[in-house]
C-alpha positions as CSV (number, residue, x, y, z in Angstrom):
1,X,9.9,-10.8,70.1
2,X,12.5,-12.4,72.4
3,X,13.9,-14.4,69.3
4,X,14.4,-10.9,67.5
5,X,15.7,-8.8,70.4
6,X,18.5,-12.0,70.5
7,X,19.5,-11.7,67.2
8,X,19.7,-7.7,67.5
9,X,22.0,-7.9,70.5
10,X,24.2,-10.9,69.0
11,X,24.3,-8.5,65.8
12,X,25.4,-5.7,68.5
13,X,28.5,-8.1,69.5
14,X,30.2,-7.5,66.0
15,X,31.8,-4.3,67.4
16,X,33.2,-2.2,64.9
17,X,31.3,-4.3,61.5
18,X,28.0,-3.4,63.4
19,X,27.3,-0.6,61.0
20,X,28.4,-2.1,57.8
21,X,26.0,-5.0,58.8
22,X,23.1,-2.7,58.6
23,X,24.1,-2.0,55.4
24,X,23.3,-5.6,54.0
25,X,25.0,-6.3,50.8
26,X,26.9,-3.1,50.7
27,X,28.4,-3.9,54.2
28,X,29.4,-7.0,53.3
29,X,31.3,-6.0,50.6
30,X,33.1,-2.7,52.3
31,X,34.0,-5.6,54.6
32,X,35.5,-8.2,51.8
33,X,37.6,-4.9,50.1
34,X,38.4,-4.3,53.4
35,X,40.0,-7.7,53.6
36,X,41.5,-7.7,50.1
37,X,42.9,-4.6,50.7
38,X,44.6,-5.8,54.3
39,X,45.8,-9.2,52.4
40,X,47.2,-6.8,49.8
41,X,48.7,-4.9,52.0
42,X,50.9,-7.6,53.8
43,X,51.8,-8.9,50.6
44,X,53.1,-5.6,49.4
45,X,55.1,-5.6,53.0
46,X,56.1,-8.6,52.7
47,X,57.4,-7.8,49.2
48,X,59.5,-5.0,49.8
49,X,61.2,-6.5,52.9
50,X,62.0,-9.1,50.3
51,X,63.7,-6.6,48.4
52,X,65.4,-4.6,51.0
53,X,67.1,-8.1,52.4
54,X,68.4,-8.7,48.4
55,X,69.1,-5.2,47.7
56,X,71.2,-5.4,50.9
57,X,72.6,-8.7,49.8
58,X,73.7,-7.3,46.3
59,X,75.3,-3.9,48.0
60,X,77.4,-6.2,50.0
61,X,78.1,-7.9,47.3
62,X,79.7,-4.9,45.5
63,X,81.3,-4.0,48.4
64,X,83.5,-7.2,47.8
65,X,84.0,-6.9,44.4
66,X,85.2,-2.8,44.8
67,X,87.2,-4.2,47.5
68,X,88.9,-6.6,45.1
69,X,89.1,-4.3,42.0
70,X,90.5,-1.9,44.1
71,X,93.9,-3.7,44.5
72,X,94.1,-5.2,40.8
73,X,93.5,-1.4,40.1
74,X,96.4,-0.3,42.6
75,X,98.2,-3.6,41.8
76,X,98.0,-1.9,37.9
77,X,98.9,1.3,38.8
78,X,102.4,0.7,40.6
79,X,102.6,-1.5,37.5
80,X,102.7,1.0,35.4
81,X,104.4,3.7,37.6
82,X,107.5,1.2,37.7
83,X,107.1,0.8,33.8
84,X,107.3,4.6,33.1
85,X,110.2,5.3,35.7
86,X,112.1,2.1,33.5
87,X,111.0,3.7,29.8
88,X,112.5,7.4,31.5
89,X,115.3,5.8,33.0
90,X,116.0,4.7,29.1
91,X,115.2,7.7,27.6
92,X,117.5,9.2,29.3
93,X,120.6,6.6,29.3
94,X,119.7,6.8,24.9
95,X,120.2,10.5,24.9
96,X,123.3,10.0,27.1
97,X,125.0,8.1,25.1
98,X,124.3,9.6,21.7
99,X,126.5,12.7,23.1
């Protein structure tokens, strides 16, 4: 009975698994889903920090390209504001000199 009564107390030492130990078979498997489910659950973590960093990577990434199609864009724009002030300043010299 000593043998026994050692084995029930070392099976008391598993804390928080004691009662899915008394379960036998079922335990033990409660306890590996358990442990899939944890491993899956730092990989999905672990995933989507992943992404965050690269979604973060690629909005900083815009950033720089709106920052350099801005200017072409406003580099465009006066282009084409001096072009029409030029076309309206012949325009007007044309129907200037036809009178």
């Amino acid at each position: 009975m000593t043998f026994l009564s050692m084995i029930f107390l070392q099976a008391q030492s598993f804390g928080v698994f004691e009662t899915l130990t008394q379960y036998g078979a079922l335990g033990v498997i409660v306890l590996g889903l358990g442990a899939v489910l944890w491993y899956m659950l730092k990989r999905q973590l672990a995933s989507e920090d992943e992404l965050k960093k690269k979604v973060d990577d690629l909005q900083k990434e815009l950033n720089g390209y709106i920052k350099t199609d801005a200017g072409k864009v406003q580099s465009a724009l006066d282009n084409n504001t001096q072009a029409l002030k030029d076309l309206r300043e012949i325009i007007i010299m044309s129907k200037g000199s036809r009178k």
